[in-house]
MMTF fields as JSON, N, C-alpha, C and O atoms, coordinates in Angstrom:
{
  "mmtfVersion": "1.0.0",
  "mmtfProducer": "UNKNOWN",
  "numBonds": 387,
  "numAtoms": 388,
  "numGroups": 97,
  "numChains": 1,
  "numModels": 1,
  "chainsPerModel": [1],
  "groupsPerChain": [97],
  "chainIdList": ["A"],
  "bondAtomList": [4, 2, 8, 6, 12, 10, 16, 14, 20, 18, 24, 22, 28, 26, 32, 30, 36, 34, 40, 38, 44, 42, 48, 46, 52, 50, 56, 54, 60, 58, 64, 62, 68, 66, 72, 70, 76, 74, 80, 78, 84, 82, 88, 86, 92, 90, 96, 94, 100, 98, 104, 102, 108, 106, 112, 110, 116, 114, 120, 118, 124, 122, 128, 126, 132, 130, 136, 134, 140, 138, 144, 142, 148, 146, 152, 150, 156, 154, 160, 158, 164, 162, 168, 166, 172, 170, 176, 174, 180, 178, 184, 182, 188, 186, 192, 190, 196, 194, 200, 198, 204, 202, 208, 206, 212, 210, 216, 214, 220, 218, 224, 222, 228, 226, 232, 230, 236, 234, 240, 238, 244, 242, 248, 246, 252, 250, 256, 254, 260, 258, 264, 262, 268, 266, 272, 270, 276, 274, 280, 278, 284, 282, 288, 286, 292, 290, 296, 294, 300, 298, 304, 302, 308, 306, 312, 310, 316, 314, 320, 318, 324, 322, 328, 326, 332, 330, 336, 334, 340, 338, 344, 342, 348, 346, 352, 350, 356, 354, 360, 358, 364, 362, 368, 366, 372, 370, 376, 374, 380, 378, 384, 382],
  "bondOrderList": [1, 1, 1, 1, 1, 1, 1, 1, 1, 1, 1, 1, 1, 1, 1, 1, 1, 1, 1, 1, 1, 1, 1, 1, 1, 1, 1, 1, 1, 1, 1, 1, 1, 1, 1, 1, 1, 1, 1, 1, 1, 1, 1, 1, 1, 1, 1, 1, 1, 1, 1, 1, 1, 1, 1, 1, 1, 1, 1, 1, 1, 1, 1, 1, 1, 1, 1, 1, 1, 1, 1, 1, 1, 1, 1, 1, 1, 1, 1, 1, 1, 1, 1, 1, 1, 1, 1, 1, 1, 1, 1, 1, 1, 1, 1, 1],
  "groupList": [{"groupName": "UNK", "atomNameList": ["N", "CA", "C", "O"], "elementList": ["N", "C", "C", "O"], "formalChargeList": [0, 0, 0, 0], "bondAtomList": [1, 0, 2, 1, 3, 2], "bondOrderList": [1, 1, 2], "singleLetterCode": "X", "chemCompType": "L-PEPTIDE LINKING"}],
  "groupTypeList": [0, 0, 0, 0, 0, 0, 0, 0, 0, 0, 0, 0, 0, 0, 0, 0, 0, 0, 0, 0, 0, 0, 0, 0, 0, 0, 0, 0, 0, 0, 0, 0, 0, 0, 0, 0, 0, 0, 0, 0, 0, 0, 0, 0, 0, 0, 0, 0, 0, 0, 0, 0, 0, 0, 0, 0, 0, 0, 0, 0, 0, 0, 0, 0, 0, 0, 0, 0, 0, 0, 0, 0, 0, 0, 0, 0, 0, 0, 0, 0, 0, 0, 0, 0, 0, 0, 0, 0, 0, 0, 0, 0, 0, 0, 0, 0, 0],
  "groupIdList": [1, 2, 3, 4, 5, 6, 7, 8, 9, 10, 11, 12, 13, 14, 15, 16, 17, 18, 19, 20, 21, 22, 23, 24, 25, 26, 27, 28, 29, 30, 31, 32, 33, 34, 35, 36, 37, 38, 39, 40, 41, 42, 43, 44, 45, 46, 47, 48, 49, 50, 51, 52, 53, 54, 55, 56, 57, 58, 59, 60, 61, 62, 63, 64, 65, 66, 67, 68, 69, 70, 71, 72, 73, 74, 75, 76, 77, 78, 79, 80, 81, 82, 83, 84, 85, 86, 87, 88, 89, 90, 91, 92, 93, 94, 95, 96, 97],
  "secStructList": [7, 7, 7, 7, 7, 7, 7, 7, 7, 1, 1, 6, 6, 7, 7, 1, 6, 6, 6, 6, 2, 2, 2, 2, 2, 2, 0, 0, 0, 0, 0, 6, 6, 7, 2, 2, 2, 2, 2, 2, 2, 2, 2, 2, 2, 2, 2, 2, 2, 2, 6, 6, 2, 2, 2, 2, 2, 2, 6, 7, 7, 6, 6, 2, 2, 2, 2, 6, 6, 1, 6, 6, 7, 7, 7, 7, 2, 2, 2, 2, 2, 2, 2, 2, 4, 4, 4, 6, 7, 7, 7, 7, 7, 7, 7, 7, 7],
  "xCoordList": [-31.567, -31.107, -31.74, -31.646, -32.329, -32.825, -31.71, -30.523, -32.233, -31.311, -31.517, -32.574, -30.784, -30.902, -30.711, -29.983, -31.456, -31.754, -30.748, -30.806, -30.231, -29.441, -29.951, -30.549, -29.793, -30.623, -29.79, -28.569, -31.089, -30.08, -29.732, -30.34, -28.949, -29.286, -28.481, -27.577, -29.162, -29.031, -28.023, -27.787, -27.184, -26.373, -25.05, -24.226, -25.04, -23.918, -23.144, -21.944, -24.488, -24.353, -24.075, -24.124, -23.771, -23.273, -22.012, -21.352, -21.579, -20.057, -19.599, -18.387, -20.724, -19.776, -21.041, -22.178, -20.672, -21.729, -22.304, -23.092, -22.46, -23.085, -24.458, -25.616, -23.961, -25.094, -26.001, -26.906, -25.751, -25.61, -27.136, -28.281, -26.331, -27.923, -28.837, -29.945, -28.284, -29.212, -30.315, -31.508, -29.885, -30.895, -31.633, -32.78, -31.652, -32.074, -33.173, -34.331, -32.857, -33.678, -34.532, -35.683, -34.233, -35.608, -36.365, -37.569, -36.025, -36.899, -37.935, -39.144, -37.067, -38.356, -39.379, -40.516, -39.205, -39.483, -40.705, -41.83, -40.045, -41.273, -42.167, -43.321, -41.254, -41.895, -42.379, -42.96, -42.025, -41.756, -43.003, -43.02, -43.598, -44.729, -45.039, -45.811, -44.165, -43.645, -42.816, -41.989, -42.668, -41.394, -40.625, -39.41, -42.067, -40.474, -39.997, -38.784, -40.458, -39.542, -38.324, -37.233, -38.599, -37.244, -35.904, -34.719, -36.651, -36.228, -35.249, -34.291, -36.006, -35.459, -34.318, -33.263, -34.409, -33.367, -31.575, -30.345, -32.925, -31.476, -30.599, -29.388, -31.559, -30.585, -29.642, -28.523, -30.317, -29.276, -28.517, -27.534, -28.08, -27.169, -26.239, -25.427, -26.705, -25.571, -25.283, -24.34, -25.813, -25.191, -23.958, -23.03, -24.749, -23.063, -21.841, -20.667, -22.559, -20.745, -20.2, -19.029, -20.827, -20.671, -21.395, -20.963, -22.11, -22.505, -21.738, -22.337, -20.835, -20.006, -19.481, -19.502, -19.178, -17.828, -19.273, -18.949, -20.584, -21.258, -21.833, -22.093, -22.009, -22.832, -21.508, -21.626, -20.506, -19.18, -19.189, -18.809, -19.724, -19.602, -20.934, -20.595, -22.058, -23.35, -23.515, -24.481, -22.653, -22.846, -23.976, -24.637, -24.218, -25.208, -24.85, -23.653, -25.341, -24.509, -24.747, -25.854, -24.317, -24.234, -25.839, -26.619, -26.207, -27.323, -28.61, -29.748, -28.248, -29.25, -29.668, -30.797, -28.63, -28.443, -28.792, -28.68, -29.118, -29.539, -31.208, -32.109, -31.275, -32.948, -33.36, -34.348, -32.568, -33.709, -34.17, -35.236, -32.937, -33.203, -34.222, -34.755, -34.105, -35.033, -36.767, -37.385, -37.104, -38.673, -39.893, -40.984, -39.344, -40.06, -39.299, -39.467, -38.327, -38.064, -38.673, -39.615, -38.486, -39.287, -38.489, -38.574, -37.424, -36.375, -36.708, -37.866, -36.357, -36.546, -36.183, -35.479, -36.526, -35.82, -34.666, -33.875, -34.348, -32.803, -31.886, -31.0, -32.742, -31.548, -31.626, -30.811, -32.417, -32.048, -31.11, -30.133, -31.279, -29.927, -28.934, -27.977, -28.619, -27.118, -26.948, -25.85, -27.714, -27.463, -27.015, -25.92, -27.902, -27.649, -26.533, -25.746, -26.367, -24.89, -23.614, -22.675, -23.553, -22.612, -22.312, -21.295, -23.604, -22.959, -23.016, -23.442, -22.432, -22.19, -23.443, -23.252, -24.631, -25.474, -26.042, -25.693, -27.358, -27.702, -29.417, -30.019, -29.867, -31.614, -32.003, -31.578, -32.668, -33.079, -34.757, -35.279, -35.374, -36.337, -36.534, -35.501, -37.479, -37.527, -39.327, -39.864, -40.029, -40.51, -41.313, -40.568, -42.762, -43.042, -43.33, -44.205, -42.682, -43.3, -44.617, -45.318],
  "yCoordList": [-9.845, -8.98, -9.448, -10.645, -8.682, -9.037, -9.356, -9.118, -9.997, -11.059, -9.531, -8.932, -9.342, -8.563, -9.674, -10.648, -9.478, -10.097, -10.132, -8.926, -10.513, -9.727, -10.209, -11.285, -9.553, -9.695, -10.735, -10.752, -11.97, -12.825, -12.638, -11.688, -13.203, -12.714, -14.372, -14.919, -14.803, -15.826, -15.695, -16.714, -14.531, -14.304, -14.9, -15.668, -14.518, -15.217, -16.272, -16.488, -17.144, -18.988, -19.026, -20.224, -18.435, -18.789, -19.298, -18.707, -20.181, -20.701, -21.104, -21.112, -21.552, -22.1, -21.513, -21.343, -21.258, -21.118, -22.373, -22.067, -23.619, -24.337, -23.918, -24.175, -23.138, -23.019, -21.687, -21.462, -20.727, -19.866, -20.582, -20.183, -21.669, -21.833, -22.743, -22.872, -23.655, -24.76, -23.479, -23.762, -22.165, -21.217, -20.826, -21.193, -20.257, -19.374, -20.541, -20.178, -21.744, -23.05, -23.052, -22.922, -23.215, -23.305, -22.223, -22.468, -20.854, -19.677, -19.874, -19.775, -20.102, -20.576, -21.499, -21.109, -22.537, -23.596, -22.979, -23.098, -21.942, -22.314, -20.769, -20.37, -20.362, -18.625, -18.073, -16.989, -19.216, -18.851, -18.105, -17.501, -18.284, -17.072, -15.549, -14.775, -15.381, -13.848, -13.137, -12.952, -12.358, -11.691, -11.27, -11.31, -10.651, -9.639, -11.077, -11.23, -11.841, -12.837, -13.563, -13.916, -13.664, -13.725, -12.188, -12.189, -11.337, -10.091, -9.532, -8.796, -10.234, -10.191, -11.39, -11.066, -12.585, -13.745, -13.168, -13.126, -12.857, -11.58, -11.074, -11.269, -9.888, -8.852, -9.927, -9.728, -10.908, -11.582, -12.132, -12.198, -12.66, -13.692, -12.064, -11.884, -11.106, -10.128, -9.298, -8.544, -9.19, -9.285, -9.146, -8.382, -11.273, -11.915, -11.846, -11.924, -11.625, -11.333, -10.018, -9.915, -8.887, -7.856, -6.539, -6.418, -5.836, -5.08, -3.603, -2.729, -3.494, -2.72, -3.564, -3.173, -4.405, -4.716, -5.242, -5.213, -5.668, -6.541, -5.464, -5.503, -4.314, -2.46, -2.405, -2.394, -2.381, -2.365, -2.959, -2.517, -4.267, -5.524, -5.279, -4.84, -5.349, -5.114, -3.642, -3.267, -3.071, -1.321, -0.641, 0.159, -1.185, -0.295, 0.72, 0.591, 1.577, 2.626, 2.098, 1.628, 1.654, 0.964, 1.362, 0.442, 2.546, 3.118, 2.588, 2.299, 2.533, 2.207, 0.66, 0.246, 0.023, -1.748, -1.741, -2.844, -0.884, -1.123, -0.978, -1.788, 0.43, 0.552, -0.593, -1.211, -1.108, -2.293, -3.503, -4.119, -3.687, -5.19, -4.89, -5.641, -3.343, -3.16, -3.585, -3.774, -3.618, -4.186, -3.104, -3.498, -1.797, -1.155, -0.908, 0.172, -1.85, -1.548, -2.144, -2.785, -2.245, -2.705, -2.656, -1.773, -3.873, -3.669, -3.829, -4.246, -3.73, -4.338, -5.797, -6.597, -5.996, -7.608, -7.571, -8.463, -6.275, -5.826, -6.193, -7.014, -4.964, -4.859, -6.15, -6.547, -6.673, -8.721, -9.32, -9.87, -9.29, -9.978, -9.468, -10.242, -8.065, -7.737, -7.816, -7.5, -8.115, -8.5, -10.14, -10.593, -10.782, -12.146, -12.475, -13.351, -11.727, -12.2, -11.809, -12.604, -10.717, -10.38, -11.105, -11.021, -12.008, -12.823, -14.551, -15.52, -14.609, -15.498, -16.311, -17.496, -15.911, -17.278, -16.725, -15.594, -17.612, -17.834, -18.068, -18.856, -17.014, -16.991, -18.028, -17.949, -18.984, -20.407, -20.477, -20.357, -20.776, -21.038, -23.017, -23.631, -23.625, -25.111, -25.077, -24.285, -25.966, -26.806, -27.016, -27.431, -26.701, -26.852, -28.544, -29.177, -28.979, -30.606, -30.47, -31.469],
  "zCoordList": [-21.788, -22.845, -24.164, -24.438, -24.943, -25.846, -26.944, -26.722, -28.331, -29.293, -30.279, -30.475, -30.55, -31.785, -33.08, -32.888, -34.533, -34.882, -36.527, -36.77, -37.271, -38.02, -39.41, -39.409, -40.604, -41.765, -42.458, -42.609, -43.017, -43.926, -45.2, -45.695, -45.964, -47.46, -47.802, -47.17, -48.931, -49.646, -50.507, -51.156, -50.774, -51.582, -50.788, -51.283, -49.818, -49.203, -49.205, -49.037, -49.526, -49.753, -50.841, -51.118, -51.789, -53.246, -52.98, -52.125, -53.477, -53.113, -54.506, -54.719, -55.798, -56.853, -57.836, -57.397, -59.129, -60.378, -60.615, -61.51, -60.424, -60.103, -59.261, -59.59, -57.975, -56.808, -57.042, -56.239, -58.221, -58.232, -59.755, -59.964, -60.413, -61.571, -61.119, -61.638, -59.789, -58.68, -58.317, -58.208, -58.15, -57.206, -58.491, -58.236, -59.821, -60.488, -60.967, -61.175, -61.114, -61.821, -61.091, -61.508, -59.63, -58.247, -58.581, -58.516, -58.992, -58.796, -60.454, -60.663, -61.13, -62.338, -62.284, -62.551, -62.019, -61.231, -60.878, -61.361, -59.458, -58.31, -58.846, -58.695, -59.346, -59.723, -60.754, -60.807, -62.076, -63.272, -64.094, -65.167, -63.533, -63.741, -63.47, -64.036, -62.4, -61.779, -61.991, -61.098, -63.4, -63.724, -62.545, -62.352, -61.417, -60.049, -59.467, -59.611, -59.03, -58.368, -59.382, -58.934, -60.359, -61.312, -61.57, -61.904, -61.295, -61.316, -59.83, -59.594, -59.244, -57.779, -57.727, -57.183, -58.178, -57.786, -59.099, -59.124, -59.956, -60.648, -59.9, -59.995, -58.523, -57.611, -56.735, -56.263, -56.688, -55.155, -56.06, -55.322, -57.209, -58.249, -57.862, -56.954, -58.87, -58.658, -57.689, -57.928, -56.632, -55.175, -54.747, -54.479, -54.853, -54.754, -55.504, -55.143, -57.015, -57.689, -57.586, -57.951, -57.136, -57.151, -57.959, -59.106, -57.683, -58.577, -58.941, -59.569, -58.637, -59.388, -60.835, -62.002, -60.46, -61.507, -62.301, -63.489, -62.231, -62.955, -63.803, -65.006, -62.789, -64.03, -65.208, -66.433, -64.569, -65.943, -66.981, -68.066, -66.701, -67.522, -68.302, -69.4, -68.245, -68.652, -69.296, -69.962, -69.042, -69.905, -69.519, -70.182, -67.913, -67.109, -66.066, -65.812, -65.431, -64.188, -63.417, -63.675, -62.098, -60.932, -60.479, -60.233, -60.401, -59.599, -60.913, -60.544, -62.268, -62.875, -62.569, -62.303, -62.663, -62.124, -60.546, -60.012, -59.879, -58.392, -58.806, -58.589, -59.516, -59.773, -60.567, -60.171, -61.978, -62.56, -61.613, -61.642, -60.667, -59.991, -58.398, -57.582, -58.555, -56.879, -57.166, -58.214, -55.998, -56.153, -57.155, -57.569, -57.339, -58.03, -59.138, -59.705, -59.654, -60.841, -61.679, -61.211, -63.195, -64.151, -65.224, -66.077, -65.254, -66.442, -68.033, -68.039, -69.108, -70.162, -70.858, -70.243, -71.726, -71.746, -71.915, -71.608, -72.552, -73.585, -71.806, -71.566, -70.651, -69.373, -68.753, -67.92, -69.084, -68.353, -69.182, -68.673, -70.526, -71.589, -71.207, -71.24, -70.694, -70.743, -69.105, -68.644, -68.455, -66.664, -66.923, -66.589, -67.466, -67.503, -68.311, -67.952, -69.581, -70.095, -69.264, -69.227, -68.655, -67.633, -66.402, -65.713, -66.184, -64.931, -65.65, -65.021, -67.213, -67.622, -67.833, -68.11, -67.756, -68.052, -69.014, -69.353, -69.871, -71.147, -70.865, -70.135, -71.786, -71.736, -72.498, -73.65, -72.259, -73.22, -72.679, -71.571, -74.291, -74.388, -74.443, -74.71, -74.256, -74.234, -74.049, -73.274, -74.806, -74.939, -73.146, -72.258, -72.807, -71.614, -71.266, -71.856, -70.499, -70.366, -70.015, -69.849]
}
């Protein structure tokens, strides 16, 4: 009998906001040159907290907050400040070592 195979998602493993800026740090880190792969670790952060209650919070429409974070979206900086202030974190500039 064949294994059917079932889809993972990394959002799952979020367990604390701790694990939630351990993941977004790795994706700068390893990506930080690729707006969509920062754009994308965006969709799975709000995922996991929910994207209903996170479009409420951000003063976006659920379906507009599905299109900025999908792979052919293309948000503004304005719709990342109010995604990122809504799931509590903070855009910081620093000094490249």
């Amino acid at each position: 009998m064949p294994v059917k195979p079932s889809r993972w998602g990394s959002a799952e493993y979020f367990q604390t906001e701790e694990d939630i800026q351990v993941y977004l740090e790795a994706v700068l880190e390893d990506e930080g040159d690729d707006p969509a792969d920062i754009i994308h670790a965006l969709g799975v952060v709000a995922r996991a907290k929910n994207m209903s209650k996170l479009a409420r919070e951000a003063g976006i429409s659920r379906e507009g907050l599905y299109k900025a974070l999908s792979e052919e979206g293309n948000p503004t900086f304005a719709t990342v400040a109010k995604i990122a202030r809504a799931l509590g974190l903070q855009i910081r500039f620093q000094t490249a070592a």
